[in-house]
N, CA, C and O atoms as a GROMACS GRO file, in nm:
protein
  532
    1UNK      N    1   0.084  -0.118   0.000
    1UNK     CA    2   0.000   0.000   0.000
    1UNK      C    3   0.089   0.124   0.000
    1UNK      O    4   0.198   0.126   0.057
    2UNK      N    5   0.046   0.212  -0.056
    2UNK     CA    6   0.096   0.378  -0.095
    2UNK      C    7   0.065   0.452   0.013
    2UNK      O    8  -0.047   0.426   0.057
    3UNK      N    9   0.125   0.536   0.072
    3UNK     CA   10   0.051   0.649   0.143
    3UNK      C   11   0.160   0.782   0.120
    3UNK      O   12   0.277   0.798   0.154
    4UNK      N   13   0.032   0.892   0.024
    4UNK     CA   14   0.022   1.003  -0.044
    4UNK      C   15   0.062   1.096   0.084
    4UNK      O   16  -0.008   1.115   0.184
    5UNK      N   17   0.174   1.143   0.059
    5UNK     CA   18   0.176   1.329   0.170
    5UNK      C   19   0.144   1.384   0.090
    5UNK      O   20   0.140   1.374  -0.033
    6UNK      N   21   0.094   1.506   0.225
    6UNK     CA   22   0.049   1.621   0.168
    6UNK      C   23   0.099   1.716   0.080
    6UNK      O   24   0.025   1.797   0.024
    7UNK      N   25   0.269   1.711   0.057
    7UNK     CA   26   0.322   1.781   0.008
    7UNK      C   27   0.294   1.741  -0.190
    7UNK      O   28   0.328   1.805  -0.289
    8UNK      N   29   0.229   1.627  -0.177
    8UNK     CA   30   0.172   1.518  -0.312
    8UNK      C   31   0.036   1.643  -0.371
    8UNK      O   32   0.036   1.737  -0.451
    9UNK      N   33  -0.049   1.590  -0.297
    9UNK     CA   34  -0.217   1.620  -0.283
    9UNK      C   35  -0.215   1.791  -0.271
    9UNK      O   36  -0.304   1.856  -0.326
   10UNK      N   37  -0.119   1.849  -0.206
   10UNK     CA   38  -0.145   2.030  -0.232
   10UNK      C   39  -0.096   2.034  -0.398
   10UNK      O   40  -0.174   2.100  -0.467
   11UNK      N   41   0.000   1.985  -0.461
   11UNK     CA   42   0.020   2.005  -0.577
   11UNK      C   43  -0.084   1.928  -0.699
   11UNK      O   44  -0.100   1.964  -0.815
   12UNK      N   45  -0.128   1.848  -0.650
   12UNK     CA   46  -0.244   1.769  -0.725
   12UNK      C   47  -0.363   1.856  -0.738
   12UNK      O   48  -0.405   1.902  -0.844
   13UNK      N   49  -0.427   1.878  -0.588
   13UNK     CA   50  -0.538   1.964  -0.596
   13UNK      C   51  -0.508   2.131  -0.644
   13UNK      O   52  -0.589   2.224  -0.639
   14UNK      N   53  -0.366   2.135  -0.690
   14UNK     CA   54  -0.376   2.278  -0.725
   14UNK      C   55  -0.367   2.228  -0.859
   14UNK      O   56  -0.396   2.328  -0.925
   15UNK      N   57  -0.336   2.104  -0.966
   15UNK     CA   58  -0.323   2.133  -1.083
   15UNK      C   59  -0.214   2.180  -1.117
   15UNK      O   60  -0.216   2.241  -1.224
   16UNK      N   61  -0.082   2.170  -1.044
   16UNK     CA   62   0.065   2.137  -1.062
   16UNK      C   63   0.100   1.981  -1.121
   16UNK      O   64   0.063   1.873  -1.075
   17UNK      N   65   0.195   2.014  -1.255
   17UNK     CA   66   0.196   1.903  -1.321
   17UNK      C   67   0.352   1.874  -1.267
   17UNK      O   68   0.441   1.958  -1.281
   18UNK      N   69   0.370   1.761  -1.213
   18UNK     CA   70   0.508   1.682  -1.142
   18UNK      C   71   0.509   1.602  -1.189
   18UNK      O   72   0.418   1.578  -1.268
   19UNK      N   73   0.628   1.498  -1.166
   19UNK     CA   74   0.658   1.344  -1.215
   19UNK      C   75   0.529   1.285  -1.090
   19UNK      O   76   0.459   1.190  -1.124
   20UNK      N   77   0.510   1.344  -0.963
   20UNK     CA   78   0.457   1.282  -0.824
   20UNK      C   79   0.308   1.319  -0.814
   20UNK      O   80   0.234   1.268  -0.730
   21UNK      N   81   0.271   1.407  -0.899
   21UNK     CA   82   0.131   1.423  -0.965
   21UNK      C   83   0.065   1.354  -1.032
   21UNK      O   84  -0.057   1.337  -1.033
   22UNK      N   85   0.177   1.294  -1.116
   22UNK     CA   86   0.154   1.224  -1.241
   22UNK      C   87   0.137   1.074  -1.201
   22UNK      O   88   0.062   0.993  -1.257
   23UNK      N   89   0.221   1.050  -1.094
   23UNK     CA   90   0.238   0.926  -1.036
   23UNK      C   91   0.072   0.866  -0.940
   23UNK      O   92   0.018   0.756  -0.954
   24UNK      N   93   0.028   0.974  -0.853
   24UNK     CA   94  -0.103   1.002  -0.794
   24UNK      C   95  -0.200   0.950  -0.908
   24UNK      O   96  -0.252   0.838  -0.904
   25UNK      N   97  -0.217   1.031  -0.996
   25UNK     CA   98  -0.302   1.026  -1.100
   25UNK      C   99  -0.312   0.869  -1.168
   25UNK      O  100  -0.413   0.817  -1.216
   26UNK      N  101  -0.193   0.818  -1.160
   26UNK     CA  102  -0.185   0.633  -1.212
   26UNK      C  103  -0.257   0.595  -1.122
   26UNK      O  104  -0.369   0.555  -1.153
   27UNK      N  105  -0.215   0.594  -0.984
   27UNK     CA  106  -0.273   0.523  -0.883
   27UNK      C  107  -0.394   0.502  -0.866
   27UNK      O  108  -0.450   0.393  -0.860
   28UNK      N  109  -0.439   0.603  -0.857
   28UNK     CA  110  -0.580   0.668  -0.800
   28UNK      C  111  -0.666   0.563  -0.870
   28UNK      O  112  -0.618   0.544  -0.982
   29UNK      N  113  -0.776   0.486  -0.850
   29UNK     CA  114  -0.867   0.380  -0.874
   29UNK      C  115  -0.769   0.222  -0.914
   29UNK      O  116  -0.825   0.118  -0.948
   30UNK      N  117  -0.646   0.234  -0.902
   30UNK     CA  118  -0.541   0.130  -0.980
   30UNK      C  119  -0.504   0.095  -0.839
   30UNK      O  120  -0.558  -0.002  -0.785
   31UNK      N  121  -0.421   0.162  -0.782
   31UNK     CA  122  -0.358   0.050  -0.640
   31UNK      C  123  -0.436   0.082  -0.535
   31UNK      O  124  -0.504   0.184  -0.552
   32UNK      N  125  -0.450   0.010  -0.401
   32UNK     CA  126  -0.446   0.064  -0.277
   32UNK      C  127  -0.381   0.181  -0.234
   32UNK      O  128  -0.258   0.177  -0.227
   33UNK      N  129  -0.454   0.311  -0.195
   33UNK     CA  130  -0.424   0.378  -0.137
   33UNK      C  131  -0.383   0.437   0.027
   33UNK      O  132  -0.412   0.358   0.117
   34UNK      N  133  -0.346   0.514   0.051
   34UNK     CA  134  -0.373   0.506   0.129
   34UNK      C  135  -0.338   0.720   0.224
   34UNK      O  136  -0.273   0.809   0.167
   35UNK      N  137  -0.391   0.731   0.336
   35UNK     CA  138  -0.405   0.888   0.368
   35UNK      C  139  -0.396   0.859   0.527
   35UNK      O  140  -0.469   0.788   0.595
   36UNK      N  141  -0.261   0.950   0.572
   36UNK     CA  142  -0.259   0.972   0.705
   36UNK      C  143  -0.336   1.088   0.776
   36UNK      O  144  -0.350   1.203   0.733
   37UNK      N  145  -0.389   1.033   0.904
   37UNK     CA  146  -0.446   1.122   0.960
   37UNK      C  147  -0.422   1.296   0.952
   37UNK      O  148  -0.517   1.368   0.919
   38UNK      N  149  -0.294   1.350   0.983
   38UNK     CA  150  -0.223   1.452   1.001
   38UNK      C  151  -0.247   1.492   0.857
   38UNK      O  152  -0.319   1.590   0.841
   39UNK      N  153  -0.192   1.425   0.737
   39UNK     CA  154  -0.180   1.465   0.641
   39UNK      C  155  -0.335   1.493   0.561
   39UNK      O  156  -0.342   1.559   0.457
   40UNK      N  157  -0.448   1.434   0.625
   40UNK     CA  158  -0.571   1.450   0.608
   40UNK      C  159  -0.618   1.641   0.616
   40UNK      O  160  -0.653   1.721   0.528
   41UNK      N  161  -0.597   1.653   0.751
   41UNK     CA  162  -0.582   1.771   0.821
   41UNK      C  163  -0.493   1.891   0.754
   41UNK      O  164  -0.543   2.001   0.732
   42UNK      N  165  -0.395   1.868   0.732
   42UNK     CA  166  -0.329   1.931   0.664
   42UNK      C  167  -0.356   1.973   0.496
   42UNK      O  168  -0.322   2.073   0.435
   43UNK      N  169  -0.412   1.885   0.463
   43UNK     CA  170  -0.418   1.946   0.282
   43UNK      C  171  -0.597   1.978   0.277
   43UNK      O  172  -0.649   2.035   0.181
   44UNK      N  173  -0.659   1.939   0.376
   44UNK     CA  174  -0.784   1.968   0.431
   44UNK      C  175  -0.814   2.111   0.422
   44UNK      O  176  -0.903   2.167   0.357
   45UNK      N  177  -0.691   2.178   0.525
   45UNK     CA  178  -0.714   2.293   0.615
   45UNK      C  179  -0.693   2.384   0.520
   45UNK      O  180  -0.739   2.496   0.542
   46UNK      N  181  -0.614   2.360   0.380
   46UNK     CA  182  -0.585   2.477   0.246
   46UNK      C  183  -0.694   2.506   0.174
   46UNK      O  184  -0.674   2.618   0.127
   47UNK      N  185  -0.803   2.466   0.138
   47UNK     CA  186  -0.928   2.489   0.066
   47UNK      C  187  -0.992   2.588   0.133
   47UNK      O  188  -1.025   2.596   0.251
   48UNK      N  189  -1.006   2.676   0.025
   48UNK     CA  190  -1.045   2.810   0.081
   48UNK      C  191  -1.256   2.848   0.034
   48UNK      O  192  -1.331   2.930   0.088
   49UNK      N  193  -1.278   2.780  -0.043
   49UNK     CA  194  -1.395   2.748  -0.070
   49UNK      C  195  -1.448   2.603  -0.030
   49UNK      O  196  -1.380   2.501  -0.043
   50UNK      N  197  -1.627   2.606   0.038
   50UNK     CA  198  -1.675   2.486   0.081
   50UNK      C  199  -1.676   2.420  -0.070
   50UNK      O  200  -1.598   2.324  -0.075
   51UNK      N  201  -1.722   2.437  -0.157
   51UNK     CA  202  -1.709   2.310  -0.298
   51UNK      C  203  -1.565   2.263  -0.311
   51UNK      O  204  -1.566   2.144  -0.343
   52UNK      N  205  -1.459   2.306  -0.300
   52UNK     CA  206  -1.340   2.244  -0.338
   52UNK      C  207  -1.320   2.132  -0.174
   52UNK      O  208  -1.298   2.012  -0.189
   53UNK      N  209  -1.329   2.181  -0.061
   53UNK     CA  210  -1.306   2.161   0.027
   53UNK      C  211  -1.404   1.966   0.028
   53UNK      O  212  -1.359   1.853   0.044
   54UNK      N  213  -1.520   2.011   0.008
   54UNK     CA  214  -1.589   1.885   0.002
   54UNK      C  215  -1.570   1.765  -0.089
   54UNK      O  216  -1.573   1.643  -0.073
   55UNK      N  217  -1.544   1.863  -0.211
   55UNK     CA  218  -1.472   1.720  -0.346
   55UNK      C  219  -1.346   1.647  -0.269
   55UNK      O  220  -1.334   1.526  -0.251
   56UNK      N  221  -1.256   1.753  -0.228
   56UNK     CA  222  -1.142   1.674  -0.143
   56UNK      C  223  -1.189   1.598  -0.052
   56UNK      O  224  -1.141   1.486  -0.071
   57UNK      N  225  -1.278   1.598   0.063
   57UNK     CA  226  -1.292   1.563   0.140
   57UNK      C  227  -1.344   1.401   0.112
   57UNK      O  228  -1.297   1.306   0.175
   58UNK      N  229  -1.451   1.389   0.003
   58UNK     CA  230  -1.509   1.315  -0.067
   58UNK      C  231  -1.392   1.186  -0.101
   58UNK      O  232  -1.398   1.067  -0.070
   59UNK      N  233  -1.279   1.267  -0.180
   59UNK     CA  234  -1.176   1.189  -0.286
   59UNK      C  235  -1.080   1.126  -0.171
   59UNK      O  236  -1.048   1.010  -0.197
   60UNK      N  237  -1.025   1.177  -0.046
   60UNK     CA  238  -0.932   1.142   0.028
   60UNK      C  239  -0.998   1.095   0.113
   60UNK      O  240  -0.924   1.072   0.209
   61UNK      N  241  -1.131   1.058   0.140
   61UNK     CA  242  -1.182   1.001   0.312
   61UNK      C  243  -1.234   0.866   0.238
   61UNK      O  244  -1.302   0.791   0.307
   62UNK      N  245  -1.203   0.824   0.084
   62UNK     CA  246  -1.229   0.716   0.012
   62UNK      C  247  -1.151   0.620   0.023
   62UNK      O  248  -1.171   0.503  -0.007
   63UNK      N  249  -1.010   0.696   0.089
   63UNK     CA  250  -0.880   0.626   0.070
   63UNK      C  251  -0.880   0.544   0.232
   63UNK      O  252  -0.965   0.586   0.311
   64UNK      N  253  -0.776   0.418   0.286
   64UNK     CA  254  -0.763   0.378   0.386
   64UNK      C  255  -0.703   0.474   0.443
   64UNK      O  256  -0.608   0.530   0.389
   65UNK      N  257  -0.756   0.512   0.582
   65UNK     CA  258  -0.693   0.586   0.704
   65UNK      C  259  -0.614   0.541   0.772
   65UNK      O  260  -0.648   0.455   0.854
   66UNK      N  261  -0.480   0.584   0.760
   66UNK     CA  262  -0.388   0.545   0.848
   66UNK      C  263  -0.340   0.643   0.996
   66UNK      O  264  -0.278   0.747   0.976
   67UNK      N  265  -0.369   0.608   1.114
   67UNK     CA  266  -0.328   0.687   1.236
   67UNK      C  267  -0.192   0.683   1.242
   67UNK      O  268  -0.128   0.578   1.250
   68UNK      N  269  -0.137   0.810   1.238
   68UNK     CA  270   0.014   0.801   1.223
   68UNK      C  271   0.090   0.831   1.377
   68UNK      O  272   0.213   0.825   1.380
   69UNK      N  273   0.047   0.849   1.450
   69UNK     CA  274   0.151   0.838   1.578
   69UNK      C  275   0.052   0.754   1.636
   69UNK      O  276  -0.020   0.669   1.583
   70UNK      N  277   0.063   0.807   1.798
   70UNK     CA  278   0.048   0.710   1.884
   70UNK      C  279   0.209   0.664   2.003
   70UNK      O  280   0.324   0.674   1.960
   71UNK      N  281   0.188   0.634   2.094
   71UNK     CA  282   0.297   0.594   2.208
   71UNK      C  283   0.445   0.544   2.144
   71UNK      O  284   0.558   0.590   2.154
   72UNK      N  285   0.393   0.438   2.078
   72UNK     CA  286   0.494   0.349   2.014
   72UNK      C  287   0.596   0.417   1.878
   72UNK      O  288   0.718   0.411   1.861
   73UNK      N  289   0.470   0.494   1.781
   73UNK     CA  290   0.547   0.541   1.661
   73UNK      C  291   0.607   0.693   1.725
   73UNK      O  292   0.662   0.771   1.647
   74UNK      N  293   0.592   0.726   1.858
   74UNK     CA  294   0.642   0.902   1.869
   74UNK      C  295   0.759   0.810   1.928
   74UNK      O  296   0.867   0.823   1.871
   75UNK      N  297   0.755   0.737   2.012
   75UNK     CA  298   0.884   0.728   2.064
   75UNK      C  299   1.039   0.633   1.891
   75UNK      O  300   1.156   0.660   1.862
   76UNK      N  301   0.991   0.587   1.864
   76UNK     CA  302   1.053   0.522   1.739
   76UNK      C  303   1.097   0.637   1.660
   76UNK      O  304   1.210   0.651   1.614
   77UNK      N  305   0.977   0.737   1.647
   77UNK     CA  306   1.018   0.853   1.550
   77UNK      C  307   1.147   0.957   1.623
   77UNK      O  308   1.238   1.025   1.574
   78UNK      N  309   1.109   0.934   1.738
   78UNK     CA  310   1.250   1.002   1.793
   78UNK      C  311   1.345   0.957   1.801
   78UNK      O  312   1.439   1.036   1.804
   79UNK      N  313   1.377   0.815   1.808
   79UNK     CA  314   1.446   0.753   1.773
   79UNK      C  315   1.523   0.766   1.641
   79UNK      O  316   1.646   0.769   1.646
   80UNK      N  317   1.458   0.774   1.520
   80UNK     CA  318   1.476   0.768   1.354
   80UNK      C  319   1.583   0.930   1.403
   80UNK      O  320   1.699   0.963   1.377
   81UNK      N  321   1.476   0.991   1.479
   81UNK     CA  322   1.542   1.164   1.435
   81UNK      C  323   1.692   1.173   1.495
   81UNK      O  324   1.793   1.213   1.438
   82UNK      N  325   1.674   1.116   1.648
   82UNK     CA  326   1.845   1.134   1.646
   82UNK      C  327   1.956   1.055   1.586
   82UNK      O  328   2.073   1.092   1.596
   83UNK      N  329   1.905   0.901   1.500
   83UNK     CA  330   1.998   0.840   1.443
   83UNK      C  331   2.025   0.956   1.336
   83UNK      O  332   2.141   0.994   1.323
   84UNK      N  333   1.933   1.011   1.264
   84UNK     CA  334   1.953   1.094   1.146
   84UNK      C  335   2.044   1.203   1.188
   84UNK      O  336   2.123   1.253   1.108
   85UNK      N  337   2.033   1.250   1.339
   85UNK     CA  338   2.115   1.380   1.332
   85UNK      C  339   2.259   1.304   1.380
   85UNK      O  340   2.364   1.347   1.332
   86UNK      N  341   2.261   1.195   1.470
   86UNK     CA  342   2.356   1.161   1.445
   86UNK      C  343   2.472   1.103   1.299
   86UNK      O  344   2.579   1.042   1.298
   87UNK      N  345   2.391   1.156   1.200
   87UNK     CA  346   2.466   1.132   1.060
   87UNK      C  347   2.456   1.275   1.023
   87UNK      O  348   2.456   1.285   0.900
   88UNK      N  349   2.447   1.389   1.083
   88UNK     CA  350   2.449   1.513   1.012
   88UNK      C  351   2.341   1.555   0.944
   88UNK      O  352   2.343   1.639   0.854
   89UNK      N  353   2.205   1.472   1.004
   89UNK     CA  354   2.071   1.513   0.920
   89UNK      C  355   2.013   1.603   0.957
   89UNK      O  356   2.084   1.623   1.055
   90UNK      N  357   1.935   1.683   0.964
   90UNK     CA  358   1.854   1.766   1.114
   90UNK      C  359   1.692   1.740   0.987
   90UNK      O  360   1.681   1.776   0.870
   91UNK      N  361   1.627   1.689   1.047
   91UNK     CA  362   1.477   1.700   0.976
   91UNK      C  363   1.425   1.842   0.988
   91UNK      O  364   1.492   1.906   1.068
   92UNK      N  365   1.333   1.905   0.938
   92UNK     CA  366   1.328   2.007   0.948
   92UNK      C  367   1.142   2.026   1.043
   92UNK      O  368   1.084   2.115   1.105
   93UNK      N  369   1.114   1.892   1.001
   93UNK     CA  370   0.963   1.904   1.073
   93UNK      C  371   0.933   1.793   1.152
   93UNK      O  372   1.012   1.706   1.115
   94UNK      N  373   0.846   1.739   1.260
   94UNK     CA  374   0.876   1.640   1.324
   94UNK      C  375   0.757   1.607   1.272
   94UNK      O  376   0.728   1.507   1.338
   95UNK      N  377   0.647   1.630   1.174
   95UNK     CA  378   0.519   1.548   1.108
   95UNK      C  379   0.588   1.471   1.071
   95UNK      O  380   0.589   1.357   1.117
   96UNK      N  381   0.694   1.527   0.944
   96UNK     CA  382   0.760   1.458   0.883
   96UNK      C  383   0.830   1.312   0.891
   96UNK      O  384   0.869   1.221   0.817
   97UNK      N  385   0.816   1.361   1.088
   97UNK     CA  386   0.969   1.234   1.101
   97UNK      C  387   0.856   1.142   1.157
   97UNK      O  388   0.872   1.021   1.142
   98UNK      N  389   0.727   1.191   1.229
   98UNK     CA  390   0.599   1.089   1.221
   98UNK      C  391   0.556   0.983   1.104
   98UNK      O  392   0.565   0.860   1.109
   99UNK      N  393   0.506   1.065   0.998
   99UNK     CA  394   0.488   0.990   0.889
   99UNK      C  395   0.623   0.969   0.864
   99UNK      O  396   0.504   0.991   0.842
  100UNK      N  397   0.731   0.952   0.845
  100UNK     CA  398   0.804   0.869   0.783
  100UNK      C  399   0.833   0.722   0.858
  100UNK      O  400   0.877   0.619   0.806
  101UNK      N  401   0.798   0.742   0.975
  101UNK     CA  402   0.854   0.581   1.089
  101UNK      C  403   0.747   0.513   1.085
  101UNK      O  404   0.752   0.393   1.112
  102UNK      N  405   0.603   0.589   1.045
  102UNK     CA  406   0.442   0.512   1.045
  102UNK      C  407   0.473   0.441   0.903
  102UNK      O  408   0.402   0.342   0.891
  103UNK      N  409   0.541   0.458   0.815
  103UNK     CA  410   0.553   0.395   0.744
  103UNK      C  411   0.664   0.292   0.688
  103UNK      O  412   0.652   0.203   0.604
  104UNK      N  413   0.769   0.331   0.757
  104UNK     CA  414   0.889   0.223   0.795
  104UNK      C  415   0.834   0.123   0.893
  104UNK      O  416   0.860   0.006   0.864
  105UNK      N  417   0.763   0.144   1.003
  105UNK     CA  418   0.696   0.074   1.107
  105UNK      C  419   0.582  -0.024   1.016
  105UNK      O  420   0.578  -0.136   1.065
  106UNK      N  421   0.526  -0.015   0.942
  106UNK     CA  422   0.407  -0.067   0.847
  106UNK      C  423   0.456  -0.126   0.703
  106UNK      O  424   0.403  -0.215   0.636
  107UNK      N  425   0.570  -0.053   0.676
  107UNK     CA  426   0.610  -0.107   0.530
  107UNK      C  427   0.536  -0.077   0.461
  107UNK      O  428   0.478  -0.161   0.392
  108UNK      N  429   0.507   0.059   0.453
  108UNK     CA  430   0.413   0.137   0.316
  108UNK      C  431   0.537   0.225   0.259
  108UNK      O  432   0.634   0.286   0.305
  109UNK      N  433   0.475   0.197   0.126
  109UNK     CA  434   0.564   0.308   0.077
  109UNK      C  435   0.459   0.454   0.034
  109UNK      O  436   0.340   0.479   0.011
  110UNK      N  437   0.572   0.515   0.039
  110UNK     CA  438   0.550   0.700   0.059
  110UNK      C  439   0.558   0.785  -0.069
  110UNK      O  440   0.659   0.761  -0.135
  111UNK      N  441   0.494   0.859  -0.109
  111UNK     CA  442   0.450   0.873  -0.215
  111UNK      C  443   0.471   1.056  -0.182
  111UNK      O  444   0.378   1.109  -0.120
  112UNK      N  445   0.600   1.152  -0.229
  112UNK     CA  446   0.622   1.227  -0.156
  112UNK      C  447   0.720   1.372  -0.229
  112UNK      O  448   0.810   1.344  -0.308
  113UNK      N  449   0.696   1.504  -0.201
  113UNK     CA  450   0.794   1.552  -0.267
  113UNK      C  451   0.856   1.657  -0.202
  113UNK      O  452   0.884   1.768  -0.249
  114UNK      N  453   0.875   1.612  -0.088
  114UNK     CA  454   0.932   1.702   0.057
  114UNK      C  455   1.059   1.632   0.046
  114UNK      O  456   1.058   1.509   0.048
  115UNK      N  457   1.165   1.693   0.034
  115UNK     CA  458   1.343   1.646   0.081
  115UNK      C  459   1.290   1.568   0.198
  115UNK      O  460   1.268   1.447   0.190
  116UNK      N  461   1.267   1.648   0.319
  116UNK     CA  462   1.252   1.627   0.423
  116UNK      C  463   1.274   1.472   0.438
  116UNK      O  464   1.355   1.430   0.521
  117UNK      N  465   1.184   1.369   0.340
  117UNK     CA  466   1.196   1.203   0.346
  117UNK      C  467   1.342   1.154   0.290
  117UNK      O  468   1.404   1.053   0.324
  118UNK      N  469   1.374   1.238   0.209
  118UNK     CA  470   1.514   1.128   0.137
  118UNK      C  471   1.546   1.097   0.226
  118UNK      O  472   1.502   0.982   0.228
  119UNK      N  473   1.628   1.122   0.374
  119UNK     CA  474   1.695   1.075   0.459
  119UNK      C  475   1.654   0.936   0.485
  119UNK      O  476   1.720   0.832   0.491
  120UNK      N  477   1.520   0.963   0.499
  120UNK     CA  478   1.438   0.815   0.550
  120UNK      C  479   1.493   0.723   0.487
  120UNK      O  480   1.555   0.630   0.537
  121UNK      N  481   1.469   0.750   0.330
  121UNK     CA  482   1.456   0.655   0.231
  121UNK      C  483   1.634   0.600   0.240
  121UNK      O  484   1.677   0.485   0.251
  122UNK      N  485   1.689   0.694   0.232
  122UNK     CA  486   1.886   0.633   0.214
  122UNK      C  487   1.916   0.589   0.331
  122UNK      O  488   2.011   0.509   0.332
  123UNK      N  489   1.853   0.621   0.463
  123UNK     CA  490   1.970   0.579   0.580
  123UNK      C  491   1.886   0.504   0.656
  123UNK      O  492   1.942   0.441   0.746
  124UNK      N  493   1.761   0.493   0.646
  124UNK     CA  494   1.650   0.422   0.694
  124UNK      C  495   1.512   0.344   0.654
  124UNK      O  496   1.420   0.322   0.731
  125UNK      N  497   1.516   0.325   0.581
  125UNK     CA  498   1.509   0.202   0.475
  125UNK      C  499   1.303   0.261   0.478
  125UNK      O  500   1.206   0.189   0.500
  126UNK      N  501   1.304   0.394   0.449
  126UNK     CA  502   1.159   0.404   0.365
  126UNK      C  503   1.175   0.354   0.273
  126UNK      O  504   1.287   0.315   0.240
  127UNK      N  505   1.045   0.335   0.184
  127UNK     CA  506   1.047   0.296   0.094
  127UNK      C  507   0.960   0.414  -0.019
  127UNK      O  508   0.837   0.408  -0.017
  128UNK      N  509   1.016   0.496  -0.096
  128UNK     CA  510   0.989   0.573  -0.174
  128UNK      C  511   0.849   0.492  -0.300
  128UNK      O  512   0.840   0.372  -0.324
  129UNK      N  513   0.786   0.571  -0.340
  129UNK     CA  514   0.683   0.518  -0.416
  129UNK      C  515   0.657   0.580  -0.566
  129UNK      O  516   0.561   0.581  -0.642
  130UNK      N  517   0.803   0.634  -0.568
  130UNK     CA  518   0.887   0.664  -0.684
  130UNK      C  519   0.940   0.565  -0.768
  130UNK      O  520   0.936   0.561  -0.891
  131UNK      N  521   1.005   0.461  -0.665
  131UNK     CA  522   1.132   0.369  -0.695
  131UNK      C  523   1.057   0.256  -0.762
  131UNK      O  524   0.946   0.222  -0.722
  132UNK      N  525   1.107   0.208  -0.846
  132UNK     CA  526   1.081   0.091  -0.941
  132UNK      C  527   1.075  -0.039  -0.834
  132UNK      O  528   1.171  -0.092  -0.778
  133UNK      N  529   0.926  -0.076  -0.823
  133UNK     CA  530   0.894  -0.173  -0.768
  133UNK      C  531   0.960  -0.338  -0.749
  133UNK      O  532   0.900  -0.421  -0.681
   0.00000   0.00000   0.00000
């Protein structure tokens, strides 16, 4: 299973054409999807009109819900963050370092166009939803 960030779905729902737009757009009725809580909230909270706001709401609450922290994934994710800074990484957001261990923790791959994940993906074995299957 895939799970789309938000940094995906703000460029989708704006009609930004990407390789990771383009990639969304395959998926979408073709694989299992999938939408984290946070990231729900987040590309949610940008719709500035109720009609756009509801089509989204409609298109992403279709997808499987994944709860991305919780006891187990905050403490792991802090974990991920100081191995990373112990290699000279500094994450820049700690959603980020949430969804990235909810999905190292699950073995989903991430579907994404925030730097913020490469780290994951090279030094901590995300799995990008870029990468040739």
């Amino acid at each position: 299973m895939i799970l789309v960030d938000s940094s995906v779905w703000i460029d989708y729902f704006r009609g930004v054409p990407t390789g990771r737009t383009d990639r969304l757009d395959e998926l979408l009725g073709r694989e299992p999807l999938a939408i984290g809580d946070i990231v729900l909230t987040e590309v949610l909270q940008g719709f500035d009109r109720n009609r756009d706001f509801d089509q989204a709401l409609r298109l992403m609450t279709s997808l499987t819900l994944v709860e991305i922290a919780g006891r187990e994934i905050a403490v792991q994710a802090a974990r991920n963050f100081r191995a990373l800074r112990a290699r000279g990484v500094t994450v820049r957001k700690t959603i980020d370092t949430l969804i990235a261990t909810r999905c190292i923790e699950d073995g989903l791959a991430l579907l994404y166009s925030d730097r913020d994940f490469d780290p994951f993906v090279e030094h901590l074995g995300l799995k990008s939803a870029m990468d040739p299957a």
